[in-house]
C-alpha positions as semicolon CSV with decimal commas, in nm:
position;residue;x (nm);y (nm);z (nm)
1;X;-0,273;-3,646;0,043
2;X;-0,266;-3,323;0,262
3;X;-0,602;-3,256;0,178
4;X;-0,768;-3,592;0,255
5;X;-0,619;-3,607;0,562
6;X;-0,688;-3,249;0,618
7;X;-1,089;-3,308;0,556
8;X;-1,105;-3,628;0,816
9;X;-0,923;-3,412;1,054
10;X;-1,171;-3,098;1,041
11;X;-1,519;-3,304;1,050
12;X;-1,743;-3,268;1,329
13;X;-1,669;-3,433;1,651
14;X;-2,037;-3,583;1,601
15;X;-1,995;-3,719;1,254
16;X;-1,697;-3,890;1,394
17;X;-1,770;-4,290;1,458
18;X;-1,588;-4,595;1,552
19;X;-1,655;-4,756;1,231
20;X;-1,681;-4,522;0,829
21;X;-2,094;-4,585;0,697
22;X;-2,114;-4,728;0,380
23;X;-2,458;-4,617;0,157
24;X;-2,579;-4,904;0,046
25;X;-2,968;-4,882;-0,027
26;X;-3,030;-5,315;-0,021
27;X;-3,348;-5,427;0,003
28;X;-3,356;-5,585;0,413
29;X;-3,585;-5,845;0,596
30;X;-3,674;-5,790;0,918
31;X;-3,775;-6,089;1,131
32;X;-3,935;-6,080;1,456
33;X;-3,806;-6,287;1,784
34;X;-4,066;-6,553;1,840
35;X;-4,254;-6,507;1,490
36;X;-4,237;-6,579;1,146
37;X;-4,359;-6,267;1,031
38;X;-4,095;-6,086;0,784
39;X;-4,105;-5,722;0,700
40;X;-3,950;-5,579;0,372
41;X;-3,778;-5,252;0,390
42;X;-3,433;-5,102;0,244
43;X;-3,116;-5,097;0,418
44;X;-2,982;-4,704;0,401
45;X;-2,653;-4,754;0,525
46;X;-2,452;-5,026;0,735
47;X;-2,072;-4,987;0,924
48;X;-1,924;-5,212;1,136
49;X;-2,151;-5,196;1,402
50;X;-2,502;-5,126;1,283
51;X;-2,694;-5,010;1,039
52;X;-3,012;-4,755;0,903
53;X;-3,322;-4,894;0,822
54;X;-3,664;-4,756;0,633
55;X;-3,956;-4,971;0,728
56;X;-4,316;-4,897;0,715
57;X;-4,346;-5,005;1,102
58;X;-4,202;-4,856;1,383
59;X;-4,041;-5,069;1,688
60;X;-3,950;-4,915;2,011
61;X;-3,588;-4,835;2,164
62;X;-3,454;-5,140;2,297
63;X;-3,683;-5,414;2,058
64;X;-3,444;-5,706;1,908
65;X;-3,494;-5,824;1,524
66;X;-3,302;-6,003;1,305
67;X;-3,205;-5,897;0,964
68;X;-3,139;-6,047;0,658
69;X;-2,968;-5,767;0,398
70;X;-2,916;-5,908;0,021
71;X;-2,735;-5,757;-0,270
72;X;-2,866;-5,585;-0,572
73;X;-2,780;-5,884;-0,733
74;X;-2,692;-6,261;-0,642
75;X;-2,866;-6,460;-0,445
76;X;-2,669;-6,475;-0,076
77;X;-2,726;-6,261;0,171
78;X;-2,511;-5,976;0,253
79;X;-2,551;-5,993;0,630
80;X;-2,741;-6,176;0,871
81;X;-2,759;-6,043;1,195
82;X;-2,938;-6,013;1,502
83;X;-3,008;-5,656;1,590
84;X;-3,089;-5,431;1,875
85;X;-3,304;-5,081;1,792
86;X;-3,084;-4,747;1,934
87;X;-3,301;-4,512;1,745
88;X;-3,640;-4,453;1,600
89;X;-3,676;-4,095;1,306
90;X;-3,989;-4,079;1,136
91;X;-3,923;-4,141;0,788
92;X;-4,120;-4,072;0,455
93;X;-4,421;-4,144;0,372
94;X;-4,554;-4,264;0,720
95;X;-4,299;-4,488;0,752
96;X;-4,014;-4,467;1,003
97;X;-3,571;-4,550;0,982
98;X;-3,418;-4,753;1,291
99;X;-3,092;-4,725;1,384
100;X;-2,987;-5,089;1,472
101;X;-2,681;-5,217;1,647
102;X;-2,549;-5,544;1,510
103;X;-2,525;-5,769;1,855
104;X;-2,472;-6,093;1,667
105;X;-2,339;-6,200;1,298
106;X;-2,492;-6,507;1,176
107;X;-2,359;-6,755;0,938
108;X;-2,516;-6,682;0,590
109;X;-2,654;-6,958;0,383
């Protein structure tokens, strides 16, 4: 017990968050406001209050899309959510990984 406690105590002020990230590496839809056009990527991680994204397209700071994350396996969605971008990394292979804020949960079907 000493040592767990010990471990969260020593990280990092920066690695510190509001909310623990879980890996998750789901496949992710992104739709865009306004449009029916979908983009496939893969969810990296999610917490409480956002998530990491790797998408082939970039979007600015500041653009909002909605997400749709599903499982590995099963048929409902994860999470549905809309989303805010807070940062933009280039990512592998020309592609790019958003951080996203959650600002909405919507009701999965």
């Amino acid at each position: 017990m000493g040592d767990d406690n010990m471990n969260l105590a020593s990280r990092d002020y920066s690695e510190k968050r509001n909310f623990l990230r879980m890996q998750i590496g789901s496949p992710v839809t992104i739709t865009l406001p306004d449009s029916d056009e979908e983009i496939t990527g893969k969810c990296i991680d999610l917490s409480g209050g956002g998530m990491s994204v790797e998408i082939s397209r970039v979007f600015p700071v500041g653009a909002k899309l909605t997400i749709c994350i599903m499982p590995p396996v099963g048929c409902t969605p994860m999470l549905n959510a809309h989303t805010q971008v807070t940062r933009v990394e280039s990512g592998p292979d020309d592609g790019c990984i958003l951080g996203l804020e959650i600002t909405e949960v919507l009701p999965t079907s």
